[in-house]
C-alpha positions as CSV (number, residue, x, y, z in Angstrom):
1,X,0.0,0.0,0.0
2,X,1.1,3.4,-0.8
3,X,2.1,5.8,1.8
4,X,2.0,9.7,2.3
5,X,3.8,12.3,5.2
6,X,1.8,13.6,6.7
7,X,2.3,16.8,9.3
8,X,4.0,15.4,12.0
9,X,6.4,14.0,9.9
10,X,5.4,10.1,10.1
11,X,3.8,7.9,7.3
12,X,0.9,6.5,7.2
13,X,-1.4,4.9,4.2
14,X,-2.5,6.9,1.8
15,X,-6.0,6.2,1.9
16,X,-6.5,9.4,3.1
17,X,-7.6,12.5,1.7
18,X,-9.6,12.8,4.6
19,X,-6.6,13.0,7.0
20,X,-5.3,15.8,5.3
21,X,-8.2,17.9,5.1
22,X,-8.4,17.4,8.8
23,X,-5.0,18.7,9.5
24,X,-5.9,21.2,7.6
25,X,-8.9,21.4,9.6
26,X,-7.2,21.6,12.7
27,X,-4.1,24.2,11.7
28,X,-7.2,26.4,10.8
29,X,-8.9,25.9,14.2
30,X,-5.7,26.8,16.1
31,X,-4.8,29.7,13.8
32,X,-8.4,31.1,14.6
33,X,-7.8,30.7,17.9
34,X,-4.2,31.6,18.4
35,X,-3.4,33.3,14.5
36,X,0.5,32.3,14.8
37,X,0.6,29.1,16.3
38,X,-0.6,27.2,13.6
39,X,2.3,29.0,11.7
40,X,4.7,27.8,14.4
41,X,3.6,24.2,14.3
42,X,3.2,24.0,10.2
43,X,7.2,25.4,10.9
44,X,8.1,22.8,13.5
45,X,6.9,19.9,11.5
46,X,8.5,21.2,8.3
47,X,11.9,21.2,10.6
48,X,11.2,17.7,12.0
49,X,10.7,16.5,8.4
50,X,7.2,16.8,7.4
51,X,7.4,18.0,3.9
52,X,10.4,16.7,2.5
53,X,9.4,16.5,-1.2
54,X,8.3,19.9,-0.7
55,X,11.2,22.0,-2.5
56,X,11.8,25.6,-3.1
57,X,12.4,29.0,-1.4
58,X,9.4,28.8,1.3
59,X,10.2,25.3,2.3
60,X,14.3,26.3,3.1
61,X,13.2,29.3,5.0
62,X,10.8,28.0,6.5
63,X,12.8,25.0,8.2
64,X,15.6,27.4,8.7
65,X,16.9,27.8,12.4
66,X,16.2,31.6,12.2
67,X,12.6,30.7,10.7
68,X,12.5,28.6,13.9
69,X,13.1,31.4,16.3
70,X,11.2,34.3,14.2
71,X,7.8,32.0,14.9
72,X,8.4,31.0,18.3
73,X,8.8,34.8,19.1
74,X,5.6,35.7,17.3
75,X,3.6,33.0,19.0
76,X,4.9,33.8,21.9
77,X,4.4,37.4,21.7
78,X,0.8,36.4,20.3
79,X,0.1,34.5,23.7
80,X,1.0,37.5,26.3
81,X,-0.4,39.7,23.8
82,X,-3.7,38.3,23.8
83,X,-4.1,38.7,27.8
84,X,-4.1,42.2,27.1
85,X,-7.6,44.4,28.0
86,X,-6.5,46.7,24.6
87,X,-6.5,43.8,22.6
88,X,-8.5,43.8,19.5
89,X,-11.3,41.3,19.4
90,X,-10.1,38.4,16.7
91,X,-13.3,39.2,15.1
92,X,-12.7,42.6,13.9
93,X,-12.1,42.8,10.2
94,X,-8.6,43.3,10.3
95,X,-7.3,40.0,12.7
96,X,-10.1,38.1,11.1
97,X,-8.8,38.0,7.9
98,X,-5.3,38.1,8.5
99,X,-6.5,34.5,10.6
100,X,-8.4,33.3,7.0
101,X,-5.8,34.2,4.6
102,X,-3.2,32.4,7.1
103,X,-5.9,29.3,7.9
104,X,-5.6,29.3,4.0
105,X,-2.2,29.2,3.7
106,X,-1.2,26.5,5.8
107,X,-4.4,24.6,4.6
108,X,-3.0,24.5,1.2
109,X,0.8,23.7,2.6
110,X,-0.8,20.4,4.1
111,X,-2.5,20.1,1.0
112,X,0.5,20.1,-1.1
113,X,1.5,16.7,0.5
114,X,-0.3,15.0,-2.2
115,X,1.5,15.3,-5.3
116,X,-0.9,12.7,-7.4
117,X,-3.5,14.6,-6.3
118,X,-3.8,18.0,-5.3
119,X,-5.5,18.8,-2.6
120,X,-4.0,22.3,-2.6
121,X,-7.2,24.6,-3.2
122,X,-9.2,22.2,-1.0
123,X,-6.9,22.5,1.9
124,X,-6.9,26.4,1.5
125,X,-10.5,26.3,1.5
126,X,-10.9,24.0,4.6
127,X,-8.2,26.0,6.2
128,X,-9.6,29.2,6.0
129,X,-13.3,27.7,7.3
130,X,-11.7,26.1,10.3
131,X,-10.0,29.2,11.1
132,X,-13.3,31.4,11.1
133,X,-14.8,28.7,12.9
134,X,-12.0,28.4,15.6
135,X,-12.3,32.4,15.8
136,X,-15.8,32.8,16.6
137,X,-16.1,29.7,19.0
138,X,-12.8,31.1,20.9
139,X,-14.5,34.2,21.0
140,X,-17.9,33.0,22.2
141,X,-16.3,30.8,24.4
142,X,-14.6,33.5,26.6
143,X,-17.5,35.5,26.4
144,X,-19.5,32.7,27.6
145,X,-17.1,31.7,30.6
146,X,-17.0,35.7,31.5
147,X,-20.8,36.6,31.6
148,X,-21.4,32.8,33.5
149,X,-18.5,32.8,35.5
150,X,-16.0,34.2,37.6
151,X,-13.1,33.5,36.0
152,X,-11.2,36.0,35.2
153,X,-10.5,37.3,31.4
154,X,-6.9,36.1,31.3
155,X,-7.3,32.6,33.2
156,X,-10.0,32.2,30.3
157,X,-7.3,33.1,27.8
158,X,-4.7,30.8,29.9
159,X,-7.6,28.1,29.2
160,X,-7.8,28.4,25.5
161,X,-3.8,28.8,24.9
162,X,-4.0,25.0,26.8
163,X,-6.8,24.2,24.2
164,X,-5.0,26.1,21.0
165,X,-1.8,23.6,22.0
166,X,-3.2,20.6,22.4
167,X,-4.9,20.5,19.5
168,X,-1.9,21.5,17.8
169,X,-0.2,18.9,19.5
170,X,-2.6,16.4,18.0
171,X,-2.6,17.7,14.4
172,X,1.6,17.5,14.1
173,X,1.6,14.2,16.2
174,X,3.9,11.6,14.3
């Protein structure tokens, strides 16, 4: 049976479009969630040897050690960032579509794993879905747990960053 790499770098059987449209899925939901963490894990797996037929200018940078320490810093700013009363609500038109057109971009790099069959526009597409979708449930979420609650704003944001990882962790698992 044929095999395909997948994001965390293993291989599996091929028989599945339908895994990669749910990594794709799941980048999207993170990077709605937390925009540059899905950026950072797409990066870490590329490094650990996800996307080795990938080829080309994106792909070099992109597993480069600076690459490496340019999207840890983001995310990381991105996480303390986000506890912030001042900062903008992901929804605003602005974050929200800088969140799609990145949900879109790593949807189509997981996409792109498929050479026989390119599931580049469909991962885009999926990728830029999940992200709106992990936007506004993020959103409504902490909403939710501040008007039923009394936890505060930033334990909330605490609660989803523990969320945002561990689905990341289970979209780049080998």
């Amino acid at each position: 049976m044929a095999t395909a790499t997948f994001v965390g770098g293993g291989r599996r059987p091929r028989s599945s479009e339908i895994v990669l449209l749910g990594q794709a899925a799941g980048l999207g939901l993170v990077t709605g969630m937390r925009s540059m963490l899905g950026v950072r894990i797409l990066a870490s797996s590329a490094r650990r040897g996800a996307f080795d037929g990938q080829r080309g200018p994106f792909w070099r940078v992109l597993r480069s050690p600076a690459a490496q320490r340019v999207m840890s810093v983001l995310a990381g700013g991105e996480l303390l960032m986000d506890k912030l009363p001042s900062t903008p609500s992901r929804l605003a038109a602005g974050p929200l579509g800088g969140r799609l057109v990145i949900g879109a971009l790593l949807g189509a790099a997981v996409g792109a794993q498929r050479p026989e069959k390119n599931l580049r526009v469909a991962g885009a597409v999926v990728g830029a879905v999940a992200a709106a979708v992990g936007a506004l449930a993020g959103n409504r979420a902490r909403a939710w747990l501040d008007r039923r609650t009394r936890v505060p704003a930033p334990v909330g944001a605490a609660i989803e960053d523990a969320i945002a990882f561990g689905l990341g962790a289970l979209v780049a698992r080998r």
